[in-house]
C-alpha positions as CSV (number, residue, x, y, z in Angstrom):
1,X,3.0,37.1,-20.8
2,X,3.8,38.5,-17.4
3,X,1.5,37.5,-14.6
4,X,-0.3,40.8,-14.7
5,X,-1.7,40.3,-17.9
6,X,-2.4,36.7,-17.2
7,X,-4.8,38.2,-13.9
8,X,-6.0,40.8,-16.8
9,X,-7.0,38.3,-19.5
10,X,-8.5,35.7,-16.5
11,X,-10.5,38.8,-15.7
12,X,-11.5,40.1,-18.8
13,X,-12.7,36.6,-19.8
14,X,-14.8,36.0,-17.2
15,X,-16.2,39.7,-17.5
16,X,-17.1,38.5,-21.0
17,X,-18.9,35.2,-19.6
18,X,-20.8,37.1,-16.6
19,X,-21.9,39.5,-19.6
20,X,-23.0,36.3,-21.7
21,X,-25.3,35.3,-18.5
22,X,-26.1,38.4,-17.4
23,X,-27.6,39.2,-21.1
24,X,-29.7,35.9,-20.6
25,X,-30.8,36.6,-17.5
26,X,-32.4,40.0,-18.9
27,X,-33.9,38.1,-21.5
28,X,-35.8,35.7,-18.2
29,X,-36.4,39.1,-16.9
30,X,-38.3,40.5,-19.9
31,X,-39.8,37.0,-20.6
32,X,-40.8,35.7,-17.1
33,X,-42.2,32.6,-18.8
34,X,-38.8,32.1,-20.4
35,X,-37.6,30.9,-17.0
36,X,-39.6,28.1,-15.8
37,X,-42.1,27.3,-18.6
38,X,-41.9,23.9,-18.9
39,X,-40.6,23.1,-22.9
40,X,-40.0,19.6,-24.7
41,X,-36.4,18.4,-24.3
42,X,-36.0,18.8,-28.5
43,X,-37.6,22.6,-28.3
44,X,-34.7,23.8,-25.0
45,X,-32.0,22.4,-27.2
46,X,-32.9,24.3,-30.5
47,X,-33.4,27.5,-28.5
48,X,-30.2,26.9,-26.9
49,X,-28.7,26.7,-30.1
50,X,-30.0,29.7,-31.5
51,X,-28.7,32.4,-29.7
52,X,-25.3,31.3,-31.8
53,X,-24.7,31.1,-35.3
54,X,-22.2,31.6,-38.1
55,X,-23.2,31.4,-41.7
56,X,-19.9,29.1,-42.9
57,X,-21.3,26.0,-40.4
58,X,-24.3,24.1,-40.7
59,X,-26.3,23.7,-37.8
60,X,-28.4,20.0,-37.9
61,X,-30.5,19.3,-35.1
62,X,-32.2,16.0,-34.6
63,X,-34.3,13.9,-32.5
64,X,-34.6,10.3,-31.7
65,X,-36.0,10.0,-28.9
66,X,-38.1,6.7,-28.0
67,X,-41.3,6.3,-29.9
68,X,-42.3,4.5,-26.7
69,X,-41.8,7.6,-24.2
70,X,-43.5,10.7,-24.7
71,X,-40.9,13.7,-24.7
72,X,-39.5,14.6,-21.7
73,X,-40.7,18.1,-20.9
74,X,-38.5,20.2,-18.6
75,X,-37.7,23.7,-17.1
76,X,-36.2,26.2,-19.5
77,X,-33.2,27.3,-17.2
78,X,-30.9,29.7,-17.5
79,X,-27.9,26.8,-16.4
80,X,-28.9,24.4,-19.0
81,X,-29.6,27.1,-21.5
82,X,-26.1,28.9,-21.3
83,X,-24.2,25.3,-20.8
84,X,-25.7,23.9,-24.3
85,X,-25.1,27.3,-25.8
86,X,-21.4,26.8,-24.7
87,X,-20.9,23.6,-26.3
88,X,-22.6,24.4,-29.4
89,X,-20.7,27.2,-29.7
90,X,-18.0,25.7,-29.3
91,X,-18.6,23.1,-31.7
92,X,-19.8,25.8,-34.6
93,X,-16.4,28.0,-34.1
94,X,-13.8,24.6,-34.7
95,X,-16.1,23.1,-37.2
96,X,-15.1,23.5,-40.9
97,X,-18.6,23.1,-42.0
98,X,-21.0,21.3,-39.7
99,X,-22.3,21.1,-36.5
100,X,-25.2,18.1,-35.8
101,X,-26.7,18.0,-32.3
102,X,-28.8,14.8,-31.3
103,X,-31.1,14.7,-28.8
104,X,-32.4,11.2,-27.4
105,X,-34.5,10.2,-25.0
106,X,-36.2,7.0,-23.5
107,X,-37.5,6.3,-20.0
108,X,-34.8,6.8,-18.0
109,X,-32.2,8.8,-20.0
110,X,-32.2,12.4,-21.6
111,X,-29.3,13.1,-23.8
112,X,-27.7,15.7,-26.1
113,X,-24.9,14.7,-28.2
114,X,-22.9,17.8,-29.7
115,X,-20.5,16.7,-32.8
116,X,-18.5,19.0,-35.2
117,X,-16.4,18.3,-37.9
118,X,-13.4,20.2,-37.2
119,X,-9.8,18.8,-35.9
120,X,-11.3,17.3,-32.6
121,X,-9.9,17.8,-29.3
122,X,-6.4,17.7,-28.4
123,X,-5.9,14.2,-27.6
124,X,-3.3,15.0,-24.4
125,X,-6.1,17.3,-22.7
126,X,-8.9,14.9,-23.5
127,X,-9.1,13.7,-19.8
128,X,-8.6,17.4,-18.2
129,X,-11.3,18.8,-20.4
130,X,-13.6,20.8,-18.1
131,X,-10.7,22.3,-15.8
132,X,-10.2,26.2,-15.5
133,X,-7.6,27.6,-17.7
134,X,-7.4,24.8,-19.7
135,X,-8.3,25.9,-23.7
136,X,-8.0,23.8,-26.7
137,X,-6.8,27.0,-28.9
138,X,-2.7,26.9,-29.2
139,X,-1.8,29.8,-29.4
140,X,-4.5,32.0,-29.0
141,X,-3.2,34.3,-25.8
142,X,-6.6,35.8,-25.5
143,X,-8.3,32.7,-24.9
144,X,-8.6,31.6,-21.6
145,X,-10.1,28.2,-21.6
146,X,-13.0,28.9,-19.6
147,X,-16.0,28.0,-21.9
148,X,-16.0,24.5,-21.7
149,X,-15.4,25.0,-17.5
150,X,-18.5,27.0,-17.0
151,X,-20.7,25.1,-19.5
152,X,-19.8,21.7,-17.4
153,X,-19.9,23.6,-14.2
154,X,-23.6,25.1,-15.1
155,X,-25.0,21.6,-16.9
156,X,-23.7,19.5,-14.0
157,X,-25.6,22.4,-11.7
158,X,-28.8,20.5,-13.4
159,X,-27.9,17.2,-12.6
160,X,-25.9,16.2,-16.0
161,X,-23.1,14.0,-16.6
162,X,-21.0,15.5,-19.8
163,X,-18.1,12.7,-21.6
164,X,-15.8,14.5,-24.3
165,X,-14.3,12.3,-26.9
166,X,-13.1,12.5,-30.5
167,X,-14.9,10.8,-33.4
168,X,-13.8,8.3,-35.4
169,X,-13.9,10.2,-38.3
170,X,-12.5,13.3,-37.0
171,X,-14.4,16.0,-35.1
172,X,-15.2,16.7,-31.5
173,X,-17.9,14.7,-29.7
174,X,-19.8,15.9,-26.1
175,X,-22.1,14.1,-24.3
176,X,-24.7,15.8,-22.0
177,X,-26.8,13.0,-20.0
178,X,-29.4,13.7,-17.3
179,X,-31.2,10.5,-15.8
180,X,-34.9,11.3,-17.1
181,X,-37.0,11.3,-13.9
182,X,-34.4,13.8,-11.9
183,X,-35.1,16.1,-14.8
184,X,-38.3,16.0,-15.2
185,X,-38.5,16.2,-11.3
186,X,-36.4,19.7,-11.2
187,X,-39.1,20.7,-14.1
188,X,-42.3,19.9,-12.2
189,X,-40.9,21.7,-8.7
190,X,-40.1,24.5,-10.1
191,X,-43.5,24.9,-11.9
192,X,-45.4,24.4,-8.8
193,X,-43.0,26.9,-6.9
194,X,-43.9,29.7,-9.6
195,X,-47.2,28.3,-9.5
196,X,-47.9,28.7,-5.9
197,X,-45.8,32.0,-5.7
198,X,-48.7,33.5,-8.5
199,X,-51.1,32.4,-6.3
């Protein structure tokens, strides 16, 4: 590939990403409540997951959260939407027939754990995953590697931590953690902001 059509591809992929969150940014538009309604930790994750599916893979969702802590609720962002969507995507087109993503929460942690049960990351990129350019597809010359880059870009945005490892089993296995209270914090701001702007 010459570097022309290197700058072409780079381009045309992130065209195709700027469309992705352009698209959900209408949808906030259309649905202002979308936005900054504040939504149970469990409920963002699902919805995240929805705007992707494939009949071949199974999509599990499942909570288990603290019976001690009420759920977390927090602000249904755009960042947090399109960075889940990402990795569950992501996890539904490598998976040969399931995708499970666990959601946990006690006092002072939130997390999402995305798992598939496809080949698993490359085990020589596992400690560059997240870098620009950098995709897991060998051989695919269209694919510029920049899903997992903007998903970790956007979810860190909200104050997440992400950790990418293989399972034991086989598969790939993300870890999304936000320390509770900043996320709930981010949640209740913003609510008073659209609050007092209504006002």
């Amino acid at each position: 590939m010459t570097r022309d059509e290197l700058k072409r591809n780079v381009f045309a992929a992130i065209d195709r990403r700027a469309e992705e969150i352009v698209g959900l940014g209408e949808r906030i538009r259309k649905q202002p409540e979308m936005g900054f309604k504040e939504v149970k930790t469990a409920a963002l994750v699902e919805a995240a997951g929805e705007l992707y599916h494939d009949a071949r893979v199974r999509l599990i969702f499942a909570t288990t959260g603290g019976l001690a802590e009420a759920e977390p609720l927090v602000r249904r962002s755009p960042e947090i939407m399109h960075g889940l969507n990402n990795l569950i995507q992501n996890a539904v087109q490598f998976a040969r027939r399931e995708v499970s993503v666990t959601i946990y929460w006690d006092a002072a942690i939130v997390t999402v754990e995305v798992a598939d049960d496809g080949p698993g990351f490359p085990a020589h990129l596992l400690g560059r995953l997240g870098e620009p350019y950098l995709s897991t597809r060998a051989g695919d010359a269209n694919h510029m590697g920049l899903g997992i880059f903007i998903a970790q870009s956007l979810l860190e945005r909200s104050g997440a931590e992400l950790t990418f490892d293989n399972l034991v089993e086989g598969g790939a296995h993300v870890v999304i953690s936000w320390i509770r209270a900043n996320l709930e914090t981010e949640a209740r701001s913003n609510a008073a902001a659209v609050n007092a702007a209504g006002a």
